[in-house]
C-alpha positions in Angstrom: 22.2 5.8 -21.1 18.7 5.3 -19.7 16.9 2.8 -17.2 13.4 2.4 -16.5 11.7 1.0 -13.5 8.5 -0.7 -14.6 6.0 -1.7 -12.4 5.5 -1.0 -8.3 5.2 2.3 -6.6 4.5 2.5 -3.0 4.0 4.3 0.2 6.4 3.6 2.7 5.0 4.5 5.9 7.0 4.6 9.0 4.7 4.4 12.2 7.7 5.0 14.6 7.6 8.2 12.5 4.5 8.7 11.9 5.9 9.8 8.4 4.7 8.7 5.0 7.6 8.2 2.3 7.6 7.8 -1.6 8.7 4.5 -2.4 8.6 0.6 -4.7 11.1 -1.3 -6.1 10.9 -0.6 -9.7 10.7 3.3 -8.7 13.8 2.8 -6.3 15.6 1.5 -8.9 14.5 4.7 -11.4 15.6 7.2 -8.6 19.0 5.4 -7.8 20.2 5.2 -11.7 19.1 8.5 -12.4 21.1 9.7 -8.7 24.2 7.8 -10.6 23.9 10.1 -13.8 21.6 8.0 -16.0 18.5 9.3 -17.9 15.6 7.7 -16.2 11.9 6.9 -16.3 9.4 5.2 -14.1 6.7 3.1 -15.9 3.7 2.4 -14.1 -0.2 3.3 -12.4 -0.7 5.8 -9.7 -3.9 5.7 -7.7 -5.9 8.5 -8.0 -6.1 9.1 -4.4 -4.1 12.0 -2.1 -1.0 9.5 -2.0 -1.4 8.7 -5.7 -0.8 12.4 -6.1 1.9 12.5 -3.6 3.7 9.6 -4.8 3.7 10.8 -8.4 5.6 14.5 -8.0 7.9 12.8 -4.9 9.5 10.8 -7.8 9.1 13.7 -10.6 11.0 15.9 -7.8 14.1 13.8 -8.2 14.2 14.2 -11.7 12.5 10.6 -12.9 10.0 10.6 -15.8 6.7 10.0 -15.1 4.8 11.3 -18.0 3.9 7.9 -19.3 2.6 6.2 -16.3 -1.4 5.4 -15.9 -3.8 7.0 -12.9 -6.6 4.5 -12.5 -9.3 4.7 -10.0 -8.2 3.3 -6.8 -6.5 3.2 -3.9 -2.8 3.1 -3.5 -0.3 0.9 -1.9 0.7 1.4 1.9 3.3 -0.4 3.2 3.8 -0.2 6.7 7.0 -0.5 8.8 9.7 1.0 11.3 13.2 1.2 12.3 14.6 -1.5 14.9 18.6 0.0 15.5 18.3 1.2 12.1 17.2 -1.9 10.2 13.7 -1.9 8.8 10.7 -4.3 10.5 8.3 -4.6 7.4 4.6 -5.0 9.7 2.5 -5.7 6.4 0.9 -3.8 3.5 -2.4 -3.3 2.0 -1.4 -5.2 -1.0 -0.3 -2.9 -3.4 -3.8 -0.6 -4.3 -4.5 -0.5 -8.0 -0.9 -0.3 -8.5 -0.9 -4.0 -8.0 -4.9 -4.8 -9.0 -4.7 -3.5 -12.0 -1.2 -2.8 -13.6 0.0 -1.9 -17.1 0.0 -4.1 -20.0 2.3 -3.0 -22.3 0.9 -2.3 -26.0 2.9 -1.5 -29.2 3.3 1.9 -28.1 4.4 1.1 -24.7 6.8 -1.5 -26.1 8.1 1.8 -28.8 8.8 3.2 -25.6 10.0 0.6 -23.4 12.5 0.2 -26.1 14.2 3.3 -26.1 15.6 2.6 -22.5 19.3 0.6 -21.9 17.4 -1.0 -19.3 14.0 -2.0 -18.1 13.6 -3.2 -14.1 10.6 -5.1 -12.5 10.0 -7.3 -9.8 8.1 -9.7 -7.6 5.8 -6.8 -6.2 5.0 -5.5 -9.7 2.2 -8.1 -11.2 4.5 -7.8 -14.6 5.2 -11.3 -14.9 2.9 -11.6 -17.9 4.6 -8.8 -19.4 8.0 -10.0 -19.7 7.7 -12.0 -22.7 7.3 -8.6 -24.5 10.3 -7.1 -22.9 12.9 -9.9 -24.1 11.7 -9.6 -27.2 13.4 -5.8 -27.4 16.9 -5.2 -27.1 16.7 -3.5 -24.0 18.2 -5.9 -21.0 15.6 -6.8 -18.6 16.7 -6.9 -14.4 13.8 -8.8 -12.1 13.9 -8.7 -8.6 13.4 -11.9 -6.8 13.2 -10.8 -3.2 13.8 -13.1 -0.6 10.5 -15.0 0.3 10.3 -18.4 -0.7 6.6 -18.1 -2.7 9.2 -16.5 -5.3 11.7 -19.5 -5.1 9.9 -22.0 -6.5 10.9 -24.0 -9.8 7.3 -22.7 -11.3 7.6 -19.2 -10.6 11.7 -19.1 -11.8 10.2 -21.0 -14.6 8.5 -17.9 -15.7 10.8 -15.4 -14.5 14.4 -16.2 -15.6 14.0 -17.1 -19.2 12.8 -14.0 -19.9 15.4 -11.6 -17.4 19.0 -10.9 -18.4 19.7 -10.3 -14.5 17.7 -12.0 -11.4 18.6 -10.5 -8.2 18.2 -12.6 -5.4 17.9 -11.3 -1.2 19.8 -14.1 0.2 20.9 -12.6 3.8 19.4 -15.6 5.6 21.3 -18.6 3.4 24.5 -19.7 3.8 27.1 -19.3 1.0 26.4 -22.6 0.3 22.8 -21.8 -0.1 23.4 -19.3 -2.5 25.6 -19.9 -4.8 23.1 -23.4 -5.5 20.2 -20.7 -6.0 22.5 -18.5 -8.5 23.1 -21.6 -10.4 19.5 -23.2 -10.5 18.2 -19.2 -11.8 21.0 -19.3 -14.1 20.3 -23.1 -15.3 16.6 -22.1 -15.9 17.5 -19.5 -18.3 18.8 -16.4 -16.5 21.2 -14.5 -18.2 22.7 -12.8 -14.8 21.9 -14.2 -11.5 22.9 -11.6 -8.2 22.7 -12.2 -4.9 22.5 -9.6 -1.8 23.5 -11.0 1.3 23.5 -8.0 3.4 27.1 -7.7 5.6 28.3 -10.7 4.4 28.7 -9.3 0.6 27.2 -10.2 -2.9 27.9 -12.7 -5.2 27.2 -12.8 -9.2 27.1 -15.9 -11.6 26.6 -16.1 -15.4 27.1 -19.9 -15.5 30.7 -19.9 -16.4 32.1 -17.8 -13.5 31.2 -17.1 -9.9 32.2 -13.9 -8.9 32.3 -12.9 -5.0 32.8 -9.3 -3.3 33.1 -8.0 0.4 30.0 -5.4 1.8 31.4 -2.1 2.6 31.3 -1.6 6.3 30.2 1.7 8.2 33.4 3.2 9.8 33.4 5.5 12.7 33.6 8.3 10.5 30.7 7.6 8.7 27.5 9.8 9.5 25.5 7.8 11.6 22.9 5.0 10.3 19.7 6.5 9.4 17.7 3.2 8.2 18.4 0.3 5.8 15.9 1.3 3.5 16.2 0.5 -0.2 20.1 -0.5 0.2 18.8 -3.9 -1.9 17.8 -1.6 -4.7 20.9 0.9 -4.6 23.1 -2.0 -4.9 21.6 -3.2 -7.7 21.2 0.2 -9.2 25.0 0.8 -9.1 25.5 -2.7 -9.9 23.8 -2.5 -13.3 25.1 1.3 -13.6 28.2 0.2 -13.6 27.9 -2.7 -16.0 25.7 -0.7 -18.1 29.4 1.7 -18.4 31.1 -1.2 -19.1 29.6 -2.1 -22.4 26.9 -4.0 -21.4 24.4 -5.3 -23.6 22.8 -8.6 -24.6 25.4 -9.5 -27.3 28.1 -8.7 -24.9 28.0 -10.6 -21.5 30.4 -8.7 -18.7 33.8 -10.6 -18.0 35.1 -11.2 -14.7 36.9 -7.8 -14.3 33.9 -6.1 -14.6 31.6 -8.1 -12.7 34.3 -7.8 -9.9 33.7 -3.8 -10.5 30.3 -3.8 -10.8 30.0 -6.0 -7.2 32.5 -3.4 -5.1 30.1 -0.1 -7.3 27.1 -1.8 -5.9 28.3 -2.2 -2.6 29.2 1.6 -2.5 26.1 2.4 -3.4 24.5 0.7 -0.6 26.8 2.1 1.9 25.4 5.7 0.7 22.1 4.6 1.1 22.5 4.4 4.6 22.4 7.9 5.4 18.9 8.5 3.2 15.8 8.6 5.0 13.8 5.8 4.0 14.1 5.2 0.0 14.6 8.8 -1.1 13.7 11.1 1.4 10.9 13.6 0.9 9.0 12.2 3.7 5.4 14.2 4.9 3.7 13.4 7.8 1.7 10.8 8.0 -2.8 12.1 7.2 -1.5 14.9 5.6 -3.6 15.5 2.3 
């Protein structure tokens, strides 16, 4: 099976470490599937700057295709952050570089390619809402990440989103379950297939319009290594979330019952628990300056 992040690549940089790490969301995504055993690819535009550079054989190094992704004059994104008792601080970010500015549109044989793929994954921080018309019209299932700010919660911006996404995933830590299960069901009213929420320690919860499906986090135990940073956890659960469905049978013809949404929740949440231990969203940090 393969899955393809599409759109965002970014450089984490951690000032408490004065340490510069490969990152995005669509690229998390892409290195977490393909960590799980899936054939993957990463779909978008590098800079053509030192980090550019950096950023593209980081994610070649874990074994993600990169061959069909754009360098484009430009700078790239910058994130910057650090570590507060091993939960990240986001401090701001530069906007995304040409990443962002200037990212792919997909043409017929982008789409060829696109469409070899079990599964295609974007999100708010890729500027491929334009491009998601195209994708539903393949038979690849299409994921979209919804983070958490409220710019993204509006009935415009679901509007374009969710009719056009088999899976939303929503970052719902700071509603109550109350809250979230009504966000669920509004994505899912406005023509989500899949609607996911994250809600850090207190668990996930998945709804398809006929079912709401709930599922504990996995807590660190004292024999756990200890917490490195809470990097990327978001993406690793939906990673082994859609992994896990993907094994299931999947597709857009064949919605996941309750037994294997249940499965898929407790897959995710393992896979977050792992991601604990990782420095940032992969590793293969280098010191911040370096060229």
């Amino acid at each position: 099976m393969r899955v393809l992040g599409f759109g965002d690549n970014i450089v984490d940089r951690f000032v408490d470490r004065g340490i510069d790490y490969p990152g995005g969301n669509s690229v998390n995504v892409a290195v977490y599937a393909r960590r799980l055993g899936m054939d993957a690819a990463y779909l978008g535009v590098f800079g053509d700057d030192a980090l550019g550079r950096f950023l593209r054989e980081a994610i070649a190094d874990t074994g993600v295709a990169v061959d069909r992704c754009a360098v484009r004059d430009g700078e790239s994104g910058v994130s910057t952050l650090r570590v507060d008792s091993g939960d990240r601080v986001f401090l701001g970010w530069n906007g995304g570089g040409v990443t962002v500015r200037e990212p792919l549109v997909l043409d017929s044989g982008l789409l060829d390619y696109v469409s070899s793929f079990d599964l295609v994954h974007s999100s708010v921080y890729s500027g491929s809402e334009g491009e998601l018309p195209k994708l539903a019209g393949l038979d690849t299932l299409t994921t979209f990440d919804l983070s958490s700010e409220d710019e993204y919660r509006t009935p415009d911006y679901l509007d374009r989103i969710c009719p056009h996404a088999d899976l939303v995933l929503l970052s719902c830590s700071h509603l109550d379950e109350a809250a979230t299960r009504e966000l669920l069901a509004e994505a899912v009213g406005r023509g989500a297939g899949l609607a996911l929420a994250t809600r850090g320690a207190k668990g996930a919860v998945a709804h398809d319009g006929r079912m709401t499906v709930a599922a504990p986090a996995r807590p660190l135990m004292t024999t756990d290594a200890p917490l490195v940073d809470t990097m990327g956890c978001g993406d690793a659960f939906l990673a082994g979330f859609v992994v896990s469905l993907l094994r299931a049978g999947w597709r857009r013809s064949t919605p996941p019952d309750r037994h294997q949404l249940e499965r898929a929740l407790y897959d995710g949440a393992d896979a977050a628990h792992d991601q604990c231990f990782t420095e940032a969203a992969f590793g293969r940090g280098r010191p911040t300056g370096r060229v």
